[in-house]
N, C-alpha and C positions, 0 to 999 in steps of 0.2 A: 943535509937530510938524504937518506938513500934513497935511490932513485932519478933524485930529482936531476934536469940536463944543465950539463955546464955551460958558463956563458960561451965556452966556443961554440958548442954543441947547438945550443939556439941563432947562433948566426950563421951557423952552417946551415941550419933549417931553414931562416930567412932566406940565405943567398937562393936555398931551392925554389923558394916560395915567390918570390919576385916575376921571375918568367910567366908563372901562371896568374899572378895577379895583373900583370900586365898584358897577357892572353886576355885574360875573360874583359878587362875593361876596352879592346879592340873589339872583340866580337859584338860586345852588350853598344857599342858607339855603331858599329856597322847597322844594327838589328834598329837601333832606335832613330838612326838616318831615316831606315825606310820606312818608318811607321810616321813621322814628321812628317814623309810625302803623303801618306795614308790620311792622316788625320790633316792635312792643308785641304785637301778637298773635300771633306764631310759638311763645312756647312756652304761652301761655293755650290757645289753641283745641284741642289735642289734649284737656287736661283735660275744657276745656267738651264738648266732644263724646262722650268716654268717662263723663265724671259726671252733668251735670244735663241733657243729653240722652240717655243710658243707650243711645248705640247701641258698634259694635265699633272694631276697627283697620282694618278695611275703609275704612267711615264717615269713620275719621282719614285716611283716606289721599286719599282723595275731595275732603272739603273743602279741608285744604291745599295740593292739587295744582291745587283749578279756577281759580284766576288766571291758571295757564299760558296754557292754552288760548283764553281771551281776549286774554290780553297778542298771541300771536301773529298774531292777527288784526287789531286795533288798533292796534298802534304805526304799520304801514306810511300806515291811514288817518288817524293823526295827523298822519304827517309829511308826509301832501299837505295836510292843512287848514293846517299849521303856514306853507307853503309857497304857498300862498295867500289866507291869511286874515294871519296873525303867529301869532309864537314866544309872545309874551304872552297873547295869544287860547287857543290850545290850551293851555298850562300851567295856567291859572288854570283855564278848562272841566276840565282833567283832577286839579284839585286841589279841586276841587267835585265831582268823581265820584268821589273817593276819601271826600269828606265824609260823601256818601249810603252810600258802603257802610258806614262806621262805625256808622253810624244803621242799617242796615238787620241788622248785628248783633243789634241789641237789640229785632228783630222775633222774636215766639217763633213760629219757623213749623220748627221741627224741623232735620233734616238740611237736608231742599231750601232751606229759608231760608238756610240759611248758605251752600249752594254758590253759590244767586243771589247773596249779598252779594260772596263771592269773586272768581264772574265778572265785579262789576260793579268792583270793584277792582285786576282783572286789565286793565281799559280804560283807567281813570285813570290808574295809576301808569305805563302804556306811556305815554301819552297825555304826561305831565309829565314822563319822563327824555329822549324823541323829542324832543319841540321844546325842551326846557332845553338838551338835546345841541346843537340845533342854534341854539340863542342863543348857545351859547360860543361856537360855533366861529365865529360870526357877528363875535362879541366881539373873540375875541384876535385879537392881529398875525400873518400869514400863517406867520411863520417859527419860533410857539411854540405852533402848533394841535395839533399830538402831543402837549405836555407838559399844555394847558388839556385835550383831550378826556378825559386820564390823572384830571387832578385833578378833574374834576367828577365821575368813577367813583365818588369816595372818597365822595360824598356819599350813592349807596349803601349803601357798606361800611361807614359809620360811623353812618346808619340802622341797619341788621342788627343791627350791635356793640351800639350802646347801648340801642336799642329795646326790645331783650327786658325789658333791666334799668326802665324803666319800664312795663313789662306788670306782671312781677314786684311791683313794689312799688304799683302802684295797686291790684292783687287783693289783696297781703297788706292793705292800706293800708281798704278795702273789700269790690269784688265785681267778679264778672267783667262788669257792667253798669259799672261805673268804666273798666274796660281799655276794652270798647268806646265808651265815649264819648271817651275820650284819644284812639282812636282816629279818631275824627271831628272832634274841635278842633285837632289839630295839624295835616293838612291844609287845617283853615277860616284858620288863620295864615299858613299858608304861602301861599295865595292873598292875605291882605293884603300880604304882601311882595311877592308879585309884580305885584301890580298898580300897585305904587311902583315899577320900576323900567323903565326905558327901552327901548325895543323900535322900531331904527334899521329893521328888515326891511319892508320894501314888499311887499305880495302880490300875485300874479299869476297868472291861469290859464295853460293849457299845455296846447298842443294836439298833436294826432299820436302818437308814439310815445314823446311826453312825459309823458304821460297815464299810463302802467305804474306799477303800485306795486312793480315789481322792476326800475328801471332794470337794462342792460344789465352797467354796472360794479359792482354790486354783490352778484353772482353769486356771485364769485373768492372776495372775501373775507369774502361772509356765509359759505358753506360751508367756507373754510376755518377761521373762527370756529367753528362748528359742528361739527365733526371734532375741534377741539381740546378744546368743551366736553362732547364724550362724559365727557372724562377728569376735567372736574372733578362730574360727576353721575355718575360711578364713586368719585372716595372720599368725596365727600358723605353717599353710600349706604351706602359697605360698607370704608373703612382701619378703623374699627372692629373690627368683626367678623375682617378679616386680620390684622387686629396678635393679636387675641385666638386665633383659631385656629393663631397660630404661636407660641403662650406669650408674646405681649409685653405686659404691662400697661401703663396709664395710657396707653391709645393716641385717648384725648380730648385729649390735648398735641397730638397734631398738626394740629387744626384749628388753636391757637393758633398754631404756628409758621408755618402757611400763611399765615393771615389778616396777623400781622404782618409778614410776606415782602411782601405784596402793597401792604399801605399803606407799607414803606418804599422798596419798590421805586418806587412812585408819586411819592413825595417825593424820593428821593434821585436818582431813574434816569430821572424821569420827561420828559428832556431830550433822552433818546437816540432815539429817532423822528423829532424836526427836525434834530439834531445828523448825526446817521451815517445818516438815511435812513430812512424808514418799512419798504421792501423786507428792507434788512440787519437791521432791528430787530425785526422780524417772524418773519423766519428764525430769530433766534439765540434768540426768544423759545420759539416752536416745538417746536424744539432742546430746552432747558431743562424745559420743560414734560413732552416725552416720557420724559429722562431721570431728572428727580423721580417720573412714574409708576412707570418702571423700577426704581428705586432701593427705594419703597414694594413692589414685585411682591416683592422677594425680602429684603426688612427683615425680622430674624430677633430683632434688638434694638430698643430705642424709640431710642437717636442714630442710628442706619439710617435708622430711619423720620422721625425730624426734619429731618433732612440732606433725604430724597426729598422731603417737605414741603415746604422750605424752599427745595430749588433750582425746584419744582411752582412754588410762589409765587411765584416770582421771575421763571418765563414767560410764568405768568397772567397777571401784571400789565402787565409792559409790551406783552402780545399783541393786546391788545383796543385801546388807542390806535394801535397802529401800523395795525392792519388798519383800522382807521375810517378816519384817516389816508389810505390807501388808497381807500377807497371813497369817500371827501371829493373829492377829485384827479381822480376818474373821472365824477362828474357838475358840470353846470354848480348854477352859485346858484342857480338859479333851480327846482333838484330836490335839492337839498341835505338838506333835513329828511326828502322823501321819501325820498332813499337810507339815510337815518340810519334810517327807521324799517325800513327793510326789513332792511337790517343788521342791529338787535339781536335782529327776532327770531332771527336765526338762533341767538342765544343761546340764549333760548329753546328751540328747537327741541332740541342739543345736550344741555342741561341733560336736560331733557323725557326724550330718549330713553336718554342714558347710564344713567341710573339701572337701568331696565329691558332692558336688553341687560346691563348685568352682571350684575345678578340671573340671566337665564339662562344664562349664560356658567358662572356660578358653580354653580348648580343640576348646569349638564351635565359641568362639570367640576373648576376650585376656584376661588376668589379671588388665587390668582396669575396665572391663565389671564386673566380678566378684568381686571387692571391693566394687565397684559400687553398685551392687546387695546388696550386704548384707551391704551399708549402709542405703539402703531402708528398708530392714530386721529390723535395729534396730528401724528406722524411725515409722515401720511400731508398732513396739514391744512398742513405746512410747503410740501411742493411744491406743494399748491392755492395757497398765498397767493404763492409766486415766478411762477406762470405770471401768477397776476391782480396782481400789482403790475409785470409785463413789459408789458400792458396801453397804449397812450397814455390819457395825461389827457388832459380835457375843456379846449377851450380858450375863452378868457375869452369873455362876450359882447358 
């Protein structure tokens, strides 16, 4: 058939293709080291802080939350260093800040010790998913950047997922001076991985209105990212609590059904952003997102509530490549990491503030009211991301 590549022709392509498949699965092993350290200490430290620190739920609330705050500050100036210096330079520095805080753990300097370990943890781990972000996408083939930005996500999710389970067992296994040291050697691996693996990016300064740590394109779809994750730091918070105030037990299944929506939606779906478009895939993600809120506002039963869950997942996941996606297109290479970094935090941001808008929501009126809410939020987050992906891209240099 004419056209079609001859069998040398395809293992020529392969031979090409190997280097980079072998890239990205270094970086994505680096990334998902440090998020293992991240999620080993998510369900330790509430203990530690209630037990053999002996302060409140206050206290717990304080330490767990101060990575945010860093992260949102940090990632943007990752992704200028990332973007001038290399992708490999900032991850490995950022997998080495993750080291110290591990260490800085097992400094007995009370609350404030911990929140500084936090904040310095909240730099790192920006610091190594910003320019790991922007290794992939450096990585893959122009035409499967949606599906690589999706699947390096997971190496968050699957930090989170299994992380705790090694907290858990190095505490039973020991002490909670074990969890934090796990905590500081599996970041110190993940910098030896990464400093084995190949880093094509050239850096370069950038002057003028280059200079911004909020390029102009990545306005659209950071807030529309942030709009959406009202909604997931709404049942992070409080489906709980609404399953249970509406008579529905076992309403801890539905983080499962979320979580597994998102990692299959990433594997199976995760094609649909290069495939049908970043724009459409964004939308109908949006979409989805709002209507799994909706579906959880008024679940009366727990298949109610897995179904809302389950379609919830199913937005989330593919929302976050597409919008990147998006904000990828709208600046040149040469700000690329910097737009990456401005972008997640809007996640950040999101996360951050959902949680505490539905608490009040809920306070002033119920937990319907506020899922409610923020599936307006996402609702709201779809036409931000249509007017920013109407947007022109950036053109080549």
């Amino acid at each position: 058939m004419a056209g079609a590549a001859s069998p040398l022709e395809r293992l020529r392509t392969a031979g090409r293709e190997r280097p980079r498949q072998a890239a990205f699965a270094g970086v994505f092993l680096a990334a998902l080291l440090c998020f293992l350290a991240v999620g080993a200490v998510l369900p330790i430290l509430p203990r530690y802080v209630t037990g053999p620190i002996g302060a409140g739920d206050v206290a717990v609330g304080v330490v767990v939350g101060a990575f945010a705050f860093s992260a949102v500050a940090g990632r943007p100036v990752g992704g200028r260093m990332a973007d001038r210096r290399s992708r490999r330079w900032v991850v490995v520095v950022g997998l080495l800040v993750c080291v110290l805080a591990g260490l800085l753990y097992l400094v007995p300097a009370g609350v404030a010790g911990l929140v500084v370990a936090r904040l310095v943890l909240g730099i790192g781990d920006g610091w190594v998913f910003t320019a790991g972000l922007s290794w992939i996408v450096d990585l893959a083939p122009e035409e499967r950047r949606g599906q690589a930005i999706g699947i390096f996500g997971l190496a968050i999710w699957g930090g989170l997922a299994a992380g705790p389970l090694i907290g858990e067992a190095a505490h039973d296994l020991g002490s909670y001076e074990l969890v934090f040291a796990c905590s500081a050697v599996l970041p110190a691996l993940g910098a030896l991985v990464a400093l084995r693996v190949p880093d094509a990016h050239v850096g370069r300064v950038v002057t003028g209105g280059a200079r911004s740590l909020l390029p102009p394109g990545v306005l659209g779809p950071g807030m529309a990212l942030g709009l959406a994750n009202v909604g997931y730091g709404t049942m992070a918070g409080f489906v709980v609590l609404l399953l249970a105030d509406n008579g529905v037990e076992r309403g801890a299944a539905v983080f499962t059904a979320f979580a597994t929506a998102v990692v299959l939606a990433r594997l199976v779906l995760g094609r649909l952003p290069d495939v049908l478009g970043a724009r459409v895939t964004a939308a109908g993600a949006g979409v989805a997102e709002a209507a799994g809120l909706a579906l959880l506002a008024v679940a009366g039963t727990l298949p109610v509530a897995l179904a809302g869950a389950i379609v919830m997942g199913l937005g989330f996941s593919l929302l976050f490549p597409s919008l990147a996606l998006i904000a990828v297109e709208r600046v040149g290479e040469e700000r690329r990491a910097t737009a990456l970094g401005a972008f997640t935090a809007f996640f950040d941001v999101g996360v951050g503030l959902g949680a505490p808008i539905a608490g009040a929501i809920s306070a002033a009126a119920s937990y319907e009211a506020a899922f409610l809410v923020a599936a307006g939020a996402a609702a709201a987050g779809v036409l931000v991301g249509l007017v920013a992906a109407a947007q022109p891209r950036a053109t080549p240099a």
